[in-house]
Phi, psi and omega in degrees: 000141179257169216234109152316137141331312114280174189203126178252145188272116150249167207280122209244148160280188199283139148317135183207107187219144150243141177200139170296162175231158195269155173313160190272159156335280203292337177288330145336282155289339166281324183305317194283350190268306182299311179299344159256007163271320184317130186284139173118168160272121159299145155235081209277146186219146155083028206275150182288136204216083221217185204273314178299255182356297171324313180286321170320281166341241199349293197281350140320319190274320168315340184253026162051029137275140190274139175202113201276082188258179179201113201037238212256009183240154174228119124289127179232142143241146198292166182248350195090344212070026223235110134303177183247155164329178191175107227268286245276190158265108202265118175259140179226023194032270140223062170286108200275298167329269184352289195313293181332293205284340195262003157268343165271303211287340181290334179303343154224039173302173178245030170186181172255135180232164207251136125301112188238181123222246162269192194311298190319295176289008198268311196246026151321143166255147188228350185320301148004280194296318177291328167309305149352293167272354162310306167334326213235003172092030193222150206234143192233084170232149201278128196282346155301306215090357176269007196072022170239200160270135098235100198230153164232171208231106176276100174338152159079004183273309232251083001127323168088175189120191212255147209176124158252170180215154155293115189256003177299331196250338167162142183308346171271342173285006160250312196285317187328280199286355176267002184255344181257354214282323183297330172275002201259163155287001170234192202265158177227105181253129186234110185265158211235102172255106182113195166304165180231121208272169143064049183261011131307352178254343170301286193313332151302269182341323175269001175272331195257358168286304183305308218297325178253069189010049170220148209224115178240137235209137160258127192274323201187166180297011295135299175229125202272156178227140194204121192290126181289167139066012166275307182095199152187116170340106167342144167191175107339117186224103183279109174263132191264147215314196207232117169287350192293300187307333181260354180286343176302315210284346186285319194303304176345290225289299188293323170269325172268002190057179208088205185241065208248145150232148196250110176245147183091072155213126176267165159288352153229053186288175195251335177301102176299008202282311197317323177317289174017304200294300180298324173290336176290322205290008175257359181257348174135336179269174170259161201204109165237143157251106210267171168295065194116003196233151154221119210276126166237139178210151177235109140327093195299354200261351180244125180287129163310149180240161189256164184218156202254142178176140201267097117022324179327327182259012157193091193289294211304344171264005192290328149350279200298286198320325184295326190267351166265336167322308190319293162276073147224169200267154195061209205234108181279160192207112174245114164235179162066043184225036181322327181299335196282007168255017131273355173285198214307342189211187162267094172292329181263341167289313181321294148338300172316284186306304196309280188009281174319305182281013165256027170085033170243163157304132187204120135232162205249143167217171192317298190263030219155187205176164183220144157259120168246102184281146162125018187275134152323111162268155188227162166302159159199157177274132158253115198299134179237012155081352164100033160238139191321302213282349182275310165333294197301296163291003160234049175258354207249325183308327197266354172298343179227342187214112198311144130123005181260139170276158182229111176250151176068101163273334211292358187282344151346304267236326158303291211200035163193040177344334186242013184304336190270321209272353159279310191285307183329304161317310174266008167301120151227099186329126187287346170208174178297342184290291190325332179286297152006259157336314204268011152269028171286321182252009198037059194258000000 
């Protein structure tokens, strides 16, 4: 189904939903990248199927994997860990994973290849990472001169050996170089210079490294060690929904009250997005975690209270919490998430700025913003910067308060296409205009 150019939100009373979220992301692109370095066949199950996960897909198969999908499943077959040459240009539009993990895995390819993506990833910065493999011998240059991409990559450097990264700006330039370190022929020892951001998604990356028989050690809180010459093995992979993805909907829940369950997230999931469910449930909602499932219900009648919380470890919600502060009573203080002003957009001026034009207290600092609920609000069209997680949350705004537009929602579409024709179905309209509205979508 497309999508209006706008999308006016309507205003729903509480909620009571059960529902699946399609796979995560991140789980999503690290499973396609070990399965095609891996010797043997994958059988990836539950897997997402979004603009990011497409651009991955693609520049695999251009590098002669073979990958089959059939629904929510993809057969790959592994390469050795040898990409094959490759004349074109691999585009990844602005998948960030993408770029990050397949410029260490090109390292160990058998020719040279050039990585572009849009504008947007045009001005990422990747410099870190290209240092990184240089260290390790494998020469990387960005063709501009700015650290970003347009970068080529010459195959056949990466040797494994000793290599620091800045771990400050993000957490995929260490999964980069430990997913690809299992194909190389020595051992990769990776010291880790400064904070380290998002190290729940490390703790991922080395969990979905094990699950495909390759096994890696922290030698100390700094540095990691990942064994040359292990390699990784074909399997069967069930990947489980997406906590990023499930974060609209716990917000839905915590603003409009009522109830949702989230099904396929175990409570010892590796996605750090999933912490989210504890900061609401410290703001007022409940939170049980069932056997595959996880519950958030709000009493509407009992107010959110608001909380100060350092974020590092799940940048990417910080988005949704910040649009539920608007209806909490004081003043939330989200910190320590400086990274989110590289992603798909500067997430914290954008966050502000959106904010703002509904009448809230908002201040912004280098590393975070703060919301102060109980501010007169107003309806407003909102810029979605032509990014998903800005689109999606501030979709959550219009759940209480009439008159908000959501403009280009269809930018969803990185990493969760079908989010509106999910969320819409559990809107209950609050007057007849929201009933109205919620035929917009031929709801």
């Amino acid at each position: 189904m497309s999508l209006p150019e706008t999308l006016q939100i309507p205003c729903s009373l509480p909620v009571h939903a059960d529902l699946s979220i399609p796979g995560s992301k991140s789980l999503t692109n690290r499973a396609l990248l070990v399965a095609a370095l891996a010797q043997g066949t994958s059988q990836l199950k539950g897997m997402l199927h979004s603009d990011d996960t497409h651009y991955m897909t693609e520049a695999l198969k251009a590098l002669g994997v073979t990958a089959e999908p059939s629904g929510t499943e993809m057969k790959v077959v592994g390469s050795g860990g040898r990409f094959s040459p490759y004349a074109g240009e691999i585009y990844v539009e602005n998948a960030g994973t993408a770029a990050r993990f397949l410029t260490a895995a090109l390292g160990l390819g058998q020719g040279t290849y050039r990585l572009n993506g849009n504008a947007r990833m045009r001005q990422r910065p990747i410099l870190d990472l290209v240092q990184a493999l240089g260290s390790l011998g494998v020469k990387v240059t960005d063709l501009e001169g700015t650290g970003c991409p347009p970068l080529l990559i010459e195959g056949g450097g990466f040797k494994g050996g000793a290599v620091e990264v800045r771990g400050d700006q993000s957490s995929q330039y260490l999964s980069a170089l430990m997913l690809t370190a299992p194909c190389a022929p020595k051992d990769t020892v990776i010291t880790i210079e400064g904070p380290l951001v998002s190290r729940t998604y490390v703790e991922m990356t080395r969990k979905i490294m094990a699950d495909f028989g390759a096994q890696s050690h922290w030698l100390d809180p700094t540095r990691l060690s990942v064994k040359g010459g292990q390699g990784y093995r074909g399997r069967e992979y069930q990947i489980e929904a997406d906590a990023s993805s499930a974060s609209y909907f716990f917000g839905l829940a915590a603003i409009a009250g009522g109830r949702i369950r989230v099904h396929g997230i175990e409570e010892n999931s590796t996605q750090g997005d999933l912490g989210l469910v504890r900061i609401l449930e410290a703001m007022g909602c409940q939170v049980t975690f069932e056997s595959g499932a996880v519950v958030l219900e709000r009493d509407p009648n009992q107010p959110l209270q608001s909380v100060e919380v350092d974020m590092n470890s799940m940048s990417d919600v910080a988005p949704t919490l910040a649009v539920v502060a608007l209806f909490a009573q004081g003043r939330t203080r989200i910190g320590n998430v400086a990274n989110m002003r590289i992603k798909e957009c500067d997430r914290i001026k954008a966050v502000v700025t959106e904010l703002g034009k509904l009448g809230a207290k908002v201040e912004e600092f280098e590393d975070g913003l703060a919301v102060t609920g109980g501010a007169p609000l107003k309806g407003a069209k909102l810029h979605s910067y032509d990014d998903h997680r800005m689109a999606m949350c501030l979709s959550l705004a219009g759940v209480k308060l009439p008159g908000v537009v959501i403009e280009n929602p269809s930018c969803v579409s990185k990493t969760f296409p079908d989010f509106y024709q999910r969320f819409w179905p559990l809107l209950v309209p609050a007057t007849e205009q929201d009933r109205a509205l919620l035929g917009q979508l031929g709801g």
